[in-house]
C-alpha positions in Angstrom: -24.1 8.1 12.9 -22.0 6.0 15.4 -22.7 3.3 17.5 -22.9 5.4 20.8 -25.0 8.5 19.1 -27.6 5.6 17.7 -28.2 4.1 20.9 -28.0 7.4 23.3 -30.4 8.5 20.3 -32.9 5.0 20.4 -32.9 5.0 24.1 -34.1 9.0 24.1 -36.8 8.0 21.9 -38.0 4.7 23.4 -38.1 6.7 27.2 -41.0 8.9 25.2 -43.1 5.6 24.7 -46.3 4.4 26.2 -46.7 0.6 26.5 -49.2 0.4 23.5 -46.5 2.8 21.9 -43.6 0.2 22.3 -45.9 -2.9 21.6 -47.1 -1.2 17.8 -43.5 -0.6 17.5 -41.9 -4.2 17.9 -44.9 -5.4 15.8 -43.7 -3.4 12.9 -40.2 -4.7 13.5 -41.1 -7.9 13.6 -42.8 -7.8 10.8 -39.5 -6.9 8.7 -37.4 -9.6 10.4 -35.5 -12.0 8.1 -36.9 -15.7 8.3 -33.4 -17.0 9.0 -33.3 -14.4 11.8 -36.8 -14.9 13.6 -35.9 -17.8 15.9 -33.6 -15.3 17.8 -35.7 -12.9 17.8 -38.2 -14.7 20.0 -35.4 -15.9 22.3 -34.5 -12.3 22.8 -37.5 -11.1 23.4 -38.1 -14.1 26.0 -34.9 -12.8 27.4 -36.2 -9.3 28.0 -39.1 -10.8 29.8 -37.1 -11.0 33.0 -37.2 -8.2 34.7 -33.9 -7.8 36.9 -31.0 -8.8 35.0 -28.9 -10.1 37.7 -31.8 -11.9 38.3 -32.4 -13.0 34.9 -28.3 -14.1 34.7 -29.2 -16.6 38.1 -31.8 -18.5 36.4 -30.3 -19.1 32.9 -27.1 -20.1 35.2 -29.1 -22.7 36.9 -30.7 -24.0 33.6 -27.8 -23.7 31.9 -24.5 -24.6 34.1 -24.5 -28.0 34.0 -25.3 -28.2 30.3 -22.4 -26.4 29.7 -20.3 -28.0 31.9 -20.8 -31.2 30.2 -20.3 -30.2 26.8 -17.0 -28.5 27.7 -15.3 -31.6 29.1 -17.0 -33.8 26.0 -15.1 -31.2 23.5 -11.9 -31.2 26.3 -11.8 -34.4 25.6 -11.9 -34.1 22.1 -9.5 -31.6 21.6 -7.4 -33.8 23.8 -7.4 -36.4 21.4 -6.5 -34.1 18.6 -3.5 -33.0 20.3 -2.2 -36.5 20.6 -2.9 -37.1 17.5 -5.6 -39.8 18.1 -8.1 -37.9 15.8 -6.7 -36.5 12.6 -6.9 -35.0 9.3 -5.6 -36.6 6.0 -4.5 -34.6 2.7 -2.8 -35.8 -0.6 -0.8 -33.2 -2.3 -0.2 -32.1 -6.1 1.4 -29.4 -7.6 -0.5 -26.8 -9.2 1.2 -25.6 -12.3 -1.8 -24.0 -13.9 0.4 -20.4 -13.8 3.9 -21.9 -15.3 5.8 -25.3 -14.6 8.5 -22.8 -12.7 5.7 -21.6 -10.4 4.0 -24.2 -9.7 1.9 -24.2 -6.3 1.6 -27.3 -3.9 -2.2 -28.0 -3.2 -3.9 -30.3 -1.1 -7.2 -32.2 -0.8 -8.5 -32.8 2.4 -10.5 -35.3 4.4 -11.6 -35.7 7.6 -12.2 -39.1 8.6 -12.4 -38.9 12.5 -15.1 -35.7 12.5 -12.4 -33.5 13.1 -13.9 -30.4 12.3 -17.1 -30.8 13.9 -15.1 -30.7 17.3 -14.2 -26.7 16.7 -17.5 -25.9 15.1 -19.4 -27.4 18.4 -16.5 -25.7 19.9 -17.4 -22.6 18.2 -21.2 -22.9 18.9 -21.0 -23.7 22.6 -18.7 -20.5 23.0 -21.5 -18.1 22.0 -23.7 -20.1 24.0 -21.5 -19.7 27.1 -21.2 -15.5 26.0 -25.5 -15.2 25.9 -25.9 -17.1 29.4 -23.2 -14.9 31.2 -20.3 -18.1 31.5 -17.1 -16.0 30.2 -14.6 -17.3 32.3 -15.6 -20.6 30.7 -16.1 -19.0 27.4 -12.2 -17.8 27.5 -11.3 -21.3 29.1 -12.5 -23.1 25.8 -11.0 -20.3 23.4 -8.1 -20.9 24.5 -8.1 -24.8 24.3 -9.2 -24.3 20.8 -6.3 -21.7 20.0 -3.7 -24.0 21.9 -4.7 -27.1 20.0 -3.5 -28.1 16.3 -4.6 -30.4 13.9 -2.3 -33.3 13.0 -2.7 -33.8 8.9 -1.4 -37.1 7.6 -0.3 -37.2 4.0 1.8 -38.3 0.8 4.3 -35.8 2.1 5.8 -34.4 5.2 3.3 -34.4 8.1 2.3 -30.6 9.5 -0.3 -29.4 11.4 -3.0 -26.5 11.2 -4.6 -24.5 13.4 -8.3 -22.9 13.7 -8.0 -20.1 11.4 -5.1 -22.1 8.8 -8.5 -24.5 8.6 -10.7 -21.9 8.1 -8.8 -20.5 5.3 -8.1 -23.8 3.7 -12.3 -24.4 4.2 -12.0 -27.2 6.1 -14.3 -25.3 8.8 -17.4 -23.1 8.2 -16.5 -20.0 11.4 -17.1 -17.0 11.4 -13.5 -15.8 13.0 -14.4 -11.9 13.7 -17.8 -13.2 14.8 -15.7 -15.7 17.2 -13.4 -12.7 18.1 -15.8 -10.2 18.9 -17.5 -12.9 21.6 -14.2 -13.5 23.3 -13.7 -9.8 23.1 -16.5 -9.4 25.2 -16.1 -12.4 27.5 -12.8 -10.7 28.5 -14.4 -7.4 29.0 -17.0 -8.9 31.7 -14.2 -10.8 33.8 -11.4 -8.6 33.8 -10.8 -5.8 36.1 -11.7 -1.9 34.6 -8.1 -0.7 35.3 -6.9 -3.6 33.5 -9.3 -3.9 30.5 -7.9 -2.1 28.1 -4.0 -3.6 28.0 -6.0 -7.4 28.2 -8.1 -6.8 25.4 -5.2 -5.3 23.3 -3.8 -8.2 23.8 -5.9 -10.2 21.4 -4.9 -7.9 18.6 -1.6 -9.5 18.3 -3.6 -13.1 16.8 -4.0 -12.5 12.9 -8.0 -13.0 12.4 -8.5 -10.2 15.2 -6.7 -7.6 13.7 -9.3 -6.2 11.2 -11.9 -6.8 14.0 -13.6 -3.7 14.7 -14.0 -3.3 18.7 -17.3 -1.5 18.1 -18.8 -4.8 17.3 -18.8 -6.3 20.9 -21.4 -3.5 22.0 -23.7 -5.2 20.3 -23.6 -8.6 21.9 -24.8 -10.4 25.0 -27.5 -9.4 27.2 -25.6 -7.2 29.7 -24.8 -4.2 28.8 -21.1 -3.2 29.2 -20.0 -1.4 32.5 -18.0 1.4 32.9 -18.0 2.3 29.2 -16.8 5.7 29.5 -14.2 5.0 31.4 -12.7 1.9 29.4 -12.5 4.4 26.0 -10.2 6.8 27.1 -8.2 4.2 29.0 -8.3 2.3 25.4 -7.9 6.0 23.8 -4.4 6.5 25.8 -3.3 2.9 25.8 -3.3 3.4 21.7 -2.0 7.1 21.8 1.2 5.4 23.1 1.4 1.7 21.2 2.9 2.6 17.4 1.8 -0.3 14.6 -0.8 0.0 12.1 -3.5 -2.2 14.1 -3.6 0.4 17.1 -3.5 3.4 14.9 -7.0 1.7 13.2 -8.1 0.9 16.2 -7.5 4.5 18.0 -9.4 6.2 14.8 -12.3 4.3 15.4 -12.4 4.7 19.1 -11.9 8.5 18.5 -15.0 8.4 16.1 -16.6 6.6 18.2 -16.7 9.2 20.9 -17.0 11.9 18.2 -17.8 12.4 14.7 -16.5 15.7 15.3 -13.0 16.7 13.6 -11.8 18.5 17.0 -12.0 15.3 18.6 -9.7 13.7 16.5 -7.2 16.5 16.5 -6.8 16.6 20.0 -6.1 12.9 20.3 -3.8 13.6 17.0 -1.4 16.7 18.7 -1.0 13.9 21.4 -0.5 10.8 19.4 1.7 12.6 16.3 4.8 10.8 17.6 3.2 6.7 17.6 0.3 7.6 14.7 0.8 10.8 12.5 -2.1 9.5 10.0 -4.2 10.8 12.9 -3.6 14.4 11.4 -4.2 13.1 7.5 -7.6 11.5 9.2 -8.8 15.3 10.5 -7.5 16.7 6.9 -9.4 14.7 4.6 -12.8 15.2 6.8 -11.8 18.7 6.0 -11.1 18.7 2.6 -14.6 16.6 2.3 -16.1 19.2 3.9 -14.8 22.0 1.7 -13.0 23.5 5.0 -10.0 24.8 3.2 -8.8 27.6 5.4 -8.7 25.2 8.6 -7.8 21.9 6.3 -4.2 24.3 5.5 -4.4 25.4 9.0 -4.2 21.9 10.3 -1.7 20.9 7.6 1.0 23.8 8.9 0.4 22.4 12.7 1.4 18.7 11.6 4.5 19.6 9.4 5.7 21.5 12.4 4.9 18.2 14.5 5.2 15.3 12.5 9.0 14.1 12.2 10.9 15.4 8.5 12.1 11.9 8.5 8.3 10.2 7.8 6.7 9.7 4.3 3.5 10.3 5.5 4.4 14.3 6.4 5.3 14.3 2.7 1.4 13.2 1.8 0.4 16.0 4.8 2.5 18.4 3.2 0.7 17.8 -0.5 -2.7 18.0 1.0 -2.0 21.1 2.8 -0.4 22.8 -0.5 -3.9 21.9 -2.6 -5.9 24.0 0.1 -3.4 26.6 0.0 -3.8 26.6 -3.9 -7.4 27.2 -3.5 -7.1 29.6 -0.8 -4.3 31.2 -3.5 -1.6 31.3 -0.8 0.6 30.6 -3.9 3.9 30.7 -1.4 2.5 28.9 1.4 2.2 25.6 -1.5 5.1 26.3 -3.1 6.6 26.0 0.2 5.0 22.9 1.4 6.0 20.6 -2.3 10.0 21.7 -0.6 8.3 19.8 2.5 6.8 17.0 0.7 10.5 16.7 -1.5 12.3 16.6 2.1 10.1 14.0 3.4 10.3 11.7 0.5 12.8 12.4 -1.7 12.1 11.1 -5.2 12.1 12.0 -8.7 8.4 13.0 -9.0 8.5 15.2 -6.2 12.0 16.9 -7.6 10.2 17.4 -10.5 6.6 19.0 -8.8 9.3 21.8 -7.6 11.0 22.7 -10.8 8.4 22.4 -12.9 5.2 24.4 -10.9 7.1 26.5 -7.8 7.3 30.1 -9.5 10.7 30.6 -9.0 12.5 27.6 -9.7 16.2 29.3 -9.2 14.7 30.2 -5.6 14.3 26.4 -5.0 17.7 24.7 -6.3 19.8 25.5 -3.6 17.6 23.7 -0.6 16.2 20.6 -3.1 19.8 19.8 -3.4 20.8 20.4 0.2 17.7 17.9 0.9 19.5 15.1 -1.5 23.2 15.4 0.2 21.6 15.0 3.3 18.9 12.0 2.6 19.4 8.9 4.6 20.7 6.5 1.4 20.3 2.6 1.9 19.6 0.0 -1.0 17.6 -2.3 1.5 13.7 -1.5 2.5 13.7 -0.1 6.0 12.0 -1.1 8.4 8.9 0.2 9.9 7.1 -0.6 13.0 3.6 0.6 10.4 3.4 2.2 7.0 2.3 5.7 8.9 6.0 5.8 10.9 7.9 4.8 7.3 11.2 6.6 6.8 12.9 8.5 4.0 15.5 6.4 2.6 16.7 6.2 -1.1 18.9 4.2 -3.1 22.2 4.8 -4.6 20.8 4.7 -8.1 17.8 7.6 -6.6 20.7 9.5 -5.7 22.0 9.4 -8.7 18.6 10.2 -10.7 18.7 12.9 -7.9 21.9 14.5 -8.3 21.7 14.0 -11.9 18.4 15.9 -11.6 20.0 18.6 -9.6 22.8 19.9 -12.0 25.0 17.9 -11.2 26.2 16.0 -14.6 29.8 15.6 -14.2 28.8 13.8 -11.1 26.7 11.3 -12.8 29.0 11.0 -15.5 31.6 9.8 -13.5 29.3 6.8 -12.3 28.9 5.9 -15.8 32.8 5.9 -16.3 33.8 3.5 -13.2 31.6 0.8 -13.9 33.9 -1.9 -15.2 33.0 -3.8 -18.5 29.7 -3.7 -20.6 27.7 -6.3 -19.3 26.4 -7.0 -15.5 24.7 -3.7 -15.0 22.0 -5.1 -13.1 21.9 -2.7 -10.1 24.2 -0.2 -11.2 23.4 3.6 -12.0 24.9 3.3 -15.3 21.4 1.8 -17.1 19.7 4.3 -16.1 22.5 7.0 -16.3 23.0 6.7 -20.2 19.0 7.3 -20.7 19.3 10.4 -19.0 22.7 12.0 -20.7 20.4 10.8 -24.0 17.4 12.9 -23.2 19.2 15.7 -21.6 21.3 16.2 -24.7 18.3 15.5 -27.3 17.6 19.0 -29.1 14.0 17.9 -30.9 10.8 18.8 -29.0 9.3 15.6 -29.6 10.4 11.6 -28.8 11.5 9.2 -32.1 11.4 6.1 -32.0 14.4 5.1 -30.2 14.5 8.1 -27.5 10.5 7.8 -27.0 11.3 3.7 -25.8 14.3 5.5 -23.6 11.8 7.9 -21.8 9.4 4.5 -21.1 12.8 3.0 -19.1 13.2 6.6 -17.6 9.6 6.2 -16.3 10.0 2.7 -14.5 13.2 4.2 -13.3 12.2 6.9 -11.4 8.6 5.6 -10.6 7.2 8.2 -12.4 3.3 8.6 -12.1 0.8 11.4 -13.2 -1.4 11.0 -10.7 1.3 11.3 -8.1 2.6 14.4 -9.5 -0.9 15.9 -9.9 -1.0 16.0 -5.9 0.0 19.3 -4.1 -0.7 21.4 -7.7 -3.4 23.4 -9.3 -4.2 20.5 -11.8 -5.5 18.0 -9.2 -8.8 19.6 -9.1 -8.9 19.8 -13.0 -8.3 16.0 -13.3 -9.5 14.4 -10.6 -12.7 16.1 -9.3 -14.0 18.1 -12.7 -13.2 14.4 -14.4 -10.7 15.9 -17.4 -8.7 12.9 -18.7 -5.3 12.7 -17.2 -2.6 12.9 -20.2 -0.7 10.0 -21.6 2.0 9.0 -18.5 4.8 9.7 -21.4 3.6 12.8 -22.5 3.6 14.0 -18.8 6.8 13.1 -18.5 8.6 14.2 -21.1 6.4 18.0 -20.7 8.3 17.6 -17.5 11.9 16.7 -18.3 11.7 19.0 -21.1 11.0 22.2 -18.3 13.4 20.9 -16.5 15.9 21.3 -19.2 15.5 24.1 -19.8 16.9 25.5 -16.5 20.3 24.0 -17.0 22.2 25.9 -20.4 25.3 23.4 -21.4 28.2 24.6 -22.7 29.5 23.1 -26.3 32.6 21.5 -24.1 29.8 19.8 -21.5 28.0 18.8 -25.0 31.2 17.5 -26.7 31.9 15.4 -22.9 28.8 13.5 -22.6 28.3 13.0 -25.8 31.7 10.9 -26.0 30.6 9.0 -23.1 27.5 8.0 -24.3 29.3 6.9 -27.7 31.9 4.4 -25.8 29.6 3.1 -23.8 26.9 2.6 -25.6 29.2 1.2 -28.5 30.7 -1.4 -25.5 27.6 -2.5 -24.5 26.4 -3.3 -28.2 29.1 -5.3 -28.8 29.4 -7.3 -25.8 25.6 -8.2 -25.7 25.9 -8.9 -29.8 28.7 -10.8 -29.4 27.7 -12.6 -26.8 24.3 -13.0 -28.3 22.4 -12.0 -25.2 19.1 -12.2 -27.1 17.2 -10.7 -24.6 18.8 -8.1 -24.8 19.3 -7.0 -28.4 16.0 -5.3 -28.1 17.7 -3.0 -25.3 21.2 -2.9 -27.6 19.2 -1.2 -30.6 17.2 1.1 -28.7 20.7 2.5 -27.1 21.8 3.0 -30.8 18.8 4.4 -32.3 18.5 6.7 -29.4 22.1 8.0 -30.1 21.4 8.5 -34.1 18.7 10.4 -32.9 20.4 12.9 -30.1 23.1 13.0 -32.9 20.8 14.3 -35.8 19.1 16.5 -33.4 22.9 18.1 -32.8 22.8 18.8 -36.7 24.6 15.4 -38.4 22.7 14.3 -41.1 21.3 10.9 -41.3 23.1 9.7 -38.3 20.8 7.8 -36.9 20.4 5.2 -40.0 24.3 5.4 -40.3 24.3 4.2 -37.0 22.3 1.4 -37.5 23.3 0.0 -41.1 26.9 0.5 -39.1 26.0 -2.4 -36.6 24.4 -4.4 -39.0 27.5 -4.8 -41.7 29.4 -5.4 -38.5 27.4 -8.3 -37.1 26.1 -9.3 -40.5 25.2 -13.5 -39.6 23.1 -12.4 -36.2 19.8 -11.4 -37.6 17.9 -11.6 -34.5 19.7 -8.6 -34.1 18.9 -7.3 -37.5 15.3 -7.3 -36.6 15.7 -5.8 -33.6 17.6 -2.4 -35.6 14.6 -2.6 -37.8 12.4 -2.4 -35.0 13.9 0.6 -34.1 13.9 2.7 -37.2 16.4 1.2 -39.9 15.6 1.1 -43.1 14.8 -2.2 -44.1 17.5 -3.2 -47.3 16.5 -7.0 -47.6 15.5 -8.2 -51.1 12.4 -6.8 -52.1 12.7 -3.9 -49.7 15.8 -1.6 -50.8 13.0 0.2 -52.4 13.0 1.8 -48.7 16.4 3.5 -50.1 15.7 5.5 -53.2 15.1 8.4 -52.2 18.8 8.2 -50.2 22.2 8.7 -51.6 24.9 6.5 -50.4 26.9 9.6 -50.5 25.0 11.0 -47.6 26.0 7.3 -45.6 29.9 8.7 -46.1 30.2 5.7 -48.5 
């Protein structure tokens, strides 16, 4: 129950009440009112002693107004003084290198010699004050002294200043800053005009402590209720429809539910905002799915990827929500369909592989996935979004290459593993990733050794790839997530997943023959360069590349290639053993004194010895 349906509700029920009735029921309130909370309750009920409210306003004014008047100028005065820099704070700095000497943090104690943040908290206090006696013009007056004013702090460093919520984080003041927010909220509700109301109090959003405020909140305060309600919430309502950013798309969700619980209300406010907040539409769809509404949640899903712009992430999470109703509704096409949606508004790895791997027909869907991938917007830099709802599709070169690479197209991604010049300075290049994938795609064995199981771990953190991500927009959602079945093993996923999608794509022996010679020169180059150089950090990476190729070798039929492989870099670098350990680690047999027992049951013959 909202805000508005509990008061409309409370007043409904209180109009039914006799006197006695009413005085039984604030006894039994009373009663269950928190000590630290009973001094307010009697001044509120002294407040509601006076009959007429205007009435009411005129004598607290006259009690009041000077009282007020003269603590304002006292903390004007103040503040004054703190913006010249007559009253102060003081701090001595140290580093904090409790989490590494590289990453160490610069701290600082604090003291507060001149009173300094007694000033805001009487500051603080008298602003509430000002808000329950009806003063909001000067209520706003001294909110935005205290906003405009910052605190010198003198130390063993470089002087700086803070302001009211910098001290508030730092603990120097006890405030409660959405408290605060919510009274000047309020204030500028009373004493600004009703066409006007809704752009000024938007306003405020754009200072950091109010932006998780929730407007809501302010009904509650004063002892006037707020005029022209009605009216102000679809002003506010259309204000937001048209202002993009995360804080008014949070803000118009909580306005719409505050008029409605109902979901139509928020899909009519969502086929008008879809352009500034599309999330409006994933709002109505998971009150749906909570509600077990699947024919109307895929229903609503269809309407928003018709809308919603192919270029937003978010219609990619519509589009996976809409294909697990459709899956339940066993409209089998329409969610086959809408995982080609999700893929074209965020084109990654785990969505390629959603579509080959559960879409019926994958043949059907090769031809538009890789239209979708020549056609992605590609940049290596994050873009830019005015909120995480209006995202955009972009990928990076190395995506496009997973991508391509993905889609068939292996000469391709072969030729970015030729032209990179040299064996070392990879960082950022396709080529890393490139060689793990001509590994796996040539591997013959069903299951991962040693050296090709540590490849598919790289492949993972390469293309991001995530169970439970790929679990959304398919049948096995509802098996793992909601009937509590343990998810598989992340590599196991995986490589069920690669291995499907290999088997679309029949190489020819040439194509075999090709890559295979590829992965041989470079992965030989790279070995020797890191060795040689001895890059020890990366001799760990070095072996894994050459037991990975033993193993895709053996797997093409030559015998005991992978440990000729190996013993081959070791006679060749025979004074690094850092290295040495690092080939043992991944699957050569140890020959070390004491250990060549490891090799009886080999023949050197087999070695070509």
């Amino acid at each position: 129950m909202n805000f508005k349906e509990f008061i409309e509700l409370a007043d409904q029920k209180t109009s039914l009440m006799d006197k006695e009735e009413l005085q039984i029921f604030i006894h039994s309130i009373a009663r269950k009112v928190y000590e630290g909370n009973r001094e307010d309750f009697i001044k509120f009920l002294e407040e509601a002693r006076i009959g007429d409210q205007a009435d009411g306003q005129l004598a607290a004014g006259k009690i009041e107004e000077q009282e007020i008047e003269d603590e304002f100028n006292r903390l004007k005065g103040l503040l004054d003084q703190v913006e010249e820099g007559e009253l102060y704070l003081q701090a001595e700095g140290y580093e904090d290198n409790s989490s590494g000497y590289w990453n160490g943090d610069l701290m600082w104690d604090y003291e507060d010699p001149h009173g300094v943040h007694q000033v805001y908290e009487d500051g603080c206090a008298l602003l509430r004050h000002c808000v329950n006696y009806g003063f909001y013009r000067k209520a706003m007056e001294l909110f935005d002294l205290m906003m405009d004013t910052e605190v010198t702090v003198e130390n063993n460093w470089d002087v700086f200043s803070l302001g009211i919520e910098e001290m508030v984080e730092e603990e120097i003041l006890s405030i409660d800053l959405e408290e605060l927010a919510l009274h000047v909220l309020y204030a500028t509700y009373h004493v600004t005009a009703p066409e006007k109301r809704a752009k000024e109090l938007y306003q405020y959003f754009s200072i950091s402590f109010f932006r998780n405020v929730r407007l809501e909140g302010m009904l509650g305060l004063g002892r006037e209720e707020l005029d022209r309600i009605s009216e102000f919430w679809e002003d506010w309502i259309s204000l937001l429809t048209d202002t993009s950013g995360d804080v008014a798309g949070r803000l118009l969700k909580e306005a719409v539910r505050y008029q409605s619980e109902e979901n139509d209300a928020m899909l009519n406010v969502a086929r008008r905002a879809y352009q500034s907040h599309p999330s409006l539409y994933m709002d109505v769809m998971k009150s749906l799915e909570a509600a077990r509404d699947n024919q109307r949640l895929m229903e609503v899903g269809l309407e928003a990827l018709g809308k919603v712009g192919k270029d937003y992430v978010i219609r990619s999470e519509i589009a996976l929500k809409a294909a697990e109703a459709a899956i339940r509704l066993g409209e089998e096409a329409c969610a086959e369909n809408c995982r080609l949606e999700a893929f074209r508004s965020c084109t990654t790895p785990v969505n390629y592989f959603r579509i080959m791997n559960e879409n019926g027909d994958p043949e059907k869907y090769k031809g538009p996935a890789q239209e979708i991938i020549l056609s992605v917007r590609r940049s290596d830099m994050p873009g830019y979004a005015m909120s995480k709802e209006l995202m955009e599709n972009q990928i990076s070169g190395n995506t496009v290459g997973i991508l391509r690479f993905l889609s068939g197209s292996f000469d391709y991604a072969a030729e970015q593993c030729r032209k990179v010049d040299g064996s070392l300075g990879w960082s950022g290049t396709f080529v890393k990733c490139g060689l793990d994938l001509f590994l796996l795609l040539l591997l013959k064995e069903k299951h991962l050794q040693q050296g090709c199981s540590r490849v598919a771990d790289d492949l993972i953190g390469y293309m991001r790839f995530e169970g439970y991500r790929y679990f959304q927009g398919t049948k096995y959602k509802e098996e793992h997530q909601e009937r509590g079945v343990a998810l598989p093993r992340e590599k196991d996923l995986f490589w069920k997943c690669f291995s499907h999608w290999k088997s679309l794509y029949a190489l020819s022996e040439d194509q075999v023959a090709e890559y295979l010679s590829i992965l041989e020169k470079r992965i030989d180059g790279r070995v020797r360069a890191i060795v040689a150089g001895q890059h020890r950090k990366e001799y760990e990476n070095a072996a894994m590349l050459v037991a990975a190729l033993g193993e895709v070798k053996e797997s093409l039929g030559e015998k005991f290639a992978k440990e000729k492989i190996l013993q081959k870099y070791r006679e060749e670098f025979p004074r690094h053993s850092s290295f040495h350990g690092a080939l043992r680690a991944n699957g050569m047999r140890d020959s070390r004194k004491g250990k060549r027992k490891n090799l009886e049951d080999i023949k050197l013959d087999d070695f070509g010895q």
